[in-house]
N, C-alpha and C positions, 0 to 999 in steps of 0.2 A: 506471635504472628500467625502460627497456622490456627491456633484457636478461634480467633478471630476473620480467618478467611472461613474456617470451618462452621461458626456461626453467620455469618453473613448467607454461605451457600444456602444454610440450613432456613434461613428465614425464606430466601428468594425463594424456594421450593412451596414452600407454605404459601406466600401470596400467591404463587403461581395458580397451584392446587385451590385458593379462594376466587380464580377470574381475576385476581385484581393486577398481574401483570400483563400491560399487553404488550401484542406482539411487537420484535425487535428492540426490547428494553430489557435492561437488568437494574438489579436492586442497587441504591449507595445509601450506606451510612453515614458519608459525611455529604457535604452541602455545596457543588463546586460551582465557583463563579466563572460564571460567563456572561463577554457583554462585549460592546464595540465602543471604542473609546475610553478617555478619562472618565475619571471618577468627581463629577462634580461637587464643587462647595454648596453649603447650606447657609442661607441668611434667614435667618425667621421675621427679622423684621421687613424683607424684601421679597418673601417669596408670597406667591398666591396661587389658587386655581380657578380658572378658568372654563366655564359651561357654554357653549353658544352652540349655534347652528341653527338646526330644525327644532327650535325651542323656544316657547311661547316667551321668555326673557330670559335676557344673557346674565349670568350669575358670576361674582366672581367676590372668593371667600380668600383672606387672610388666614395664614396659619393659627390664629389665634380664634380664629372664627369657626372655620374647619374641624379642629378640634373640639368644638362642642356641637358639632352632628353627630347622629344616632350611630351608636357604636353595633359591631356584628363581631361576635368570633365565630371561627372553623375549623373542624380538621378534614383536611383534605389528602388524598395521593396525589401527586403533582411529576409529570411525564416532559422531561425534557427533549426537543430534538436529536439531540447529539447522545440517546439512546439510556439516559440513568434515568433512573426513577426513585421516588423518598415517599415513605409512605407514613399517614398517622402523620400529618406534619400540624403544628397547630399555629393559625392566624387571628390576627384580631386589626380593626378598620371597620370602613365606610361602606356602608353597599348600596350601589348606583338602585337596586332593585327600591329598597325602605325611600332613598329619598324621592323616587318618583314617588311612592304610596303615599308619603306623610307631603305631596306636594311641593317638595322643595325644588325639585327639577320638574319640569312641565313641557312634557314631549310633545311637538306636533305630530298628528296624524301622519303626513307623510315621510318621519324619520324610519329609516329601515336597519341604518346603520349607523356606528361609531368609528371616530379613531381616537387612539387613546393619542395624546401630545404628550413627551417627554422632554428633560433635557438636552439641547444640544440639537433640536430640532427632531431627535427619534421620535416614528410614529408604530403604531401599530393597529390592524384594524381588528373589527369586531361585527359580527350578524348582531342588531338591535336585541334581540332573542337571550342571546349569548349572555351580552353584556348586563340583561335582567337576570339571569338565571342566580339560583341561589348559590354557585359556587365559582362566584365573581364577587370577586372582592379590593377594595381601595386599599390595601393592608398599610398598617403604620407598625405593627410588633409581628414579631416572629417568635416562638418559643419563647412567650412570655415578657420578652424583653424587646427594647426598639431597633427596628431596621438596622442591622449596620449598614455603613455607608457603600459600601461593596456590592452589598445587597438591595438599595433602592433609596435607601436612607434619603430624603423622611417619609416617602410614599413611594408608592408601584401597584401597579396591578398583579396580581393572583388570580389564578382560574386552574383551576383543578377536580377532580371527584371528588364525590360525598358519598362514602360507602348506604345501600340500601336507595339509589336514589339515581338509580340507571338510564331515567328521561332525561337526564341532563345531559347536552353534548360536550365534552370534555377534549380541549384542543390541547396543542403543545404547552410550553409555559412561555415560552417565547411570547404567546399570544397576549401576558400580562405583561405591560412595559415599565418599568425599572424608571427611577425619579420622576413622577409619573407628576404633568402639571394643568392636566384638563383635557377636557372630553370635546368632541365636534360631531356633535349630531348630524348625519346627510339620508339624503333621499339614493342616494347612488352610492355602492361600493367602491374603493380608493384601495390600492396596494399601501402596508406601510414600508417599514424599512424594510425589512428583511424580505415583504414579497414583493418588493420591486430587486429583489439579488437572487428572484429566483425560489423562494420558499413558497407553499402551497397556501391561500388565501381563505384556505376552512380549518384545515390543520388538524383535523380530529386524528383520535392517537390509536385507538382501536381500527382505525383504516386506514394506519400509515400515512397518512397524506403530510409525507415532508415535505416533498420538491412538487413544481411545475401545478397544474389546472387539473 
């Protein structure tokens, strides 16, 4: 037990000393779930996702379909609200960024922003920016292996750091929404879940911005 508290210290110190902790966070070695609500079921034969808004045509892919768009892995450090952080964590999924590039998504000009739609009606939002940056991700596996259900299972959003790669704005994780079932392009920013209870609507993590405007 104390070895293990004694290696954990010992790492958090090291990222500390690399920038890569920021302020009012500490290190977790394990993975802890957080979320509002049950934990939904998975139909594959019924489930789908859904593209619309400020987009030149509204898309919407079967899980069988979905699964043969262009895949991305990542390692990311990924900054939780409620103050833990994991770092070196590695994903693999969809990136919103490649399927605009190869055309699959076709953004109008006056989209600025997203919200991500989840199960159960959870939303969560996103600067257009954001939601292209290369450490935004559709993830379907975690460490090699698929979503557990706990965890997002079969999709969710990821958004975290990409060490060496510091232009990118790096929000809570919150800001990736958990059974994640389509995108809504808008001209105007919208609160999702959590920033209509009050959480901060940029969320970047190097500047604190938990609560309020």
């Amino acid at each position: 037990m104390f070895d293990s508290i004694f290696r954990r210290k010992e790492t958090e110190q090291k990222v500390q000393k690399e920038g890569r902790l920021p302020p009012g966070q500490s290190l977790t070695q394990k993975f802890p779930v957080l979320h509002y609500g049950p934990v939904p079921g998975f139909n594959p034969a019924k489930w789908d996702f859904h593209v619309r808004g400020e987009v030149e045509q509204e898309v919407r892919w079967s899980w069988e379909e979905f699964n043969q768009l262009p895949r991305t892995k990542l390692v990311m450090d990924i900054h939780c609200v409620t103050r833990w952080s994991k770092f070196d964590t590695e994903w693999e999924g969809v990136s919103v960024r490649t399927l605009v590039e190869q055309g699959l998504i076709k953004i109008k000009p006056a989209a600025k922003y997203v919200m991500q739609h989840a199960e159960y009606g959870f939303t969560a939002n996103l600067p257009l920016e954001v939601l292209l940056g290369d450490n935004f991700l559709m993830a379907t596996h975690f460490d090699g292996q698929p979503l557990s259900p706990d965890h997002g299972y079969p999709l969710r959003g990821v958004i975290g750091r990409i060490l060496e790669r510091d232009e990118l704005v790096v929000p809570y994780f919150w800001k990736g929404a958990k059974w994640l079932r389509g995108l809504e392009f808008m001209t105007a920013d919208r609160p999702g879940f959590w920033e209509q209870a009050g959480y901060h609507m940029n969320a970047d993590v190097w500047k604190e911005e938990r609560f309020g405007y």
